[in-house]
N, C-alpha and C positions, 0 to 999 in steps of 0.2 A: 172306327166302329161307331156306327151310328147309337145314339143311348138317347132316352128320354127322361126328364125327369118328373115324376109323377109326387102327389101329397107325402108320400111312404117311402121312396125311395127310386132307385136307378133301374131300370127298365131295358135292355141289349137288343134290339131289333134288328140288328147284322147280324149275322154268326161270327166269332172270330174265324180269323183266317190264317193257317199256318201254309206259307212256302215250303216245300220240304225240296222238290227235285233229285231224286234218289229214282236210281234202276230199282225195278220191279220185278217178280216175277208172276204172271198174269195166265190163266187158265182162259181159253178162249175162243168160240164157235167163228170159223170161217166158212163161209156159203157163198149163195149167187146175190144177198142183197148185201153183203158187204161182212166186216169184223164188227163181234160181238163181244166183248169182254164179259165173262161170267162170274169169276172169283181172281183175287189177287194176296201176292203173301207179301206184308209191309213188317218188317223184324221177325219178330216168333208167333206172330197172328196174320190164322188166314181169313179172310174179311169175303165176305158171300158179298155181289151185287145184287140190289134187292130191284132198283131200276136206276134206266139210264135216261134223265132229265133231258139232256142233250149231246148231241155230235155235231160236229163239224171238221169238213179237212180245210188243209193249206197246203200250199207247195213252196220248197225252198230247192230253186235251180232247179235237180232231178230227182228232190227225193219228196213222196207223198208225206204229210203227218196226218194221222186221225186222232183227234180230240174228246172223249168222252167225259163229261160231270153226270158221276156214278152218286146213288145215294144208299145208306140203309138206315135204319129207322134213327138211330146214335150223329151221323156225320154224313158230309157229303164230299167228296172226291175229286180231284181234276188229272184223269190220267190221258196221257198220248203214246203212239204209236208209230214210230218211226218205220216204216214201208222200206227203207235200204238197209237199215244196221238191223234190223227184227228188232229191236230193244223197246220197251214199255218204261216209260217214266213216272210216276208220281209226282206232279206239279206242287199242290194246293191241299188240303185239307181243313175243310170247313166243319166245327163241331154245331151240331142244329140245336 
């Protein structure tokens, strides 16, 4: 974590960052420009996507991933989507 130190005190200019990697369950618009992820349930909270900062895919062999860092006003997200198993993961979770 990047920190600053200022006259007063300590100052955090990274977010912390937690790895989680946990299946997800993921509400999600499929269309002609690609997958949207809308809302997801991480434990007993279901968490609205307020925007999605960015995407990206990869390919591993034959199977597509898409990439999304989702944010809402509290934290910010790094969820994926496995194109051969359907499964949604929860990578990352950034507190803003």
């Amino acid at each position: 974590m990047l920190q600053v130190r200022l006259l007063f005190g300590i100052v955090n200019l990274m977010p912390e960052q937690n790895q989680v990697q946990e299946k997800i369950d993921v509400l999600a618009r499929f269309d002609k420009s690609g997958v949207t992820p809308l809302l997801f349930k991480y434990g007993e909270r279901t968490i609205k996507i307020e925007s999605i900062d960015l995407k990206y895919s990869s390919r591993s062999g034959t199977v597509d991933f898409y990439t999304f860092h989702a944010s809402t006003k509290t934290a910010s997200y790094k969820i994926t989507y496995n194109s051969q198993s359907l499964v949604w993961i929860l990578e990352e979770i950034s507190a803003d």
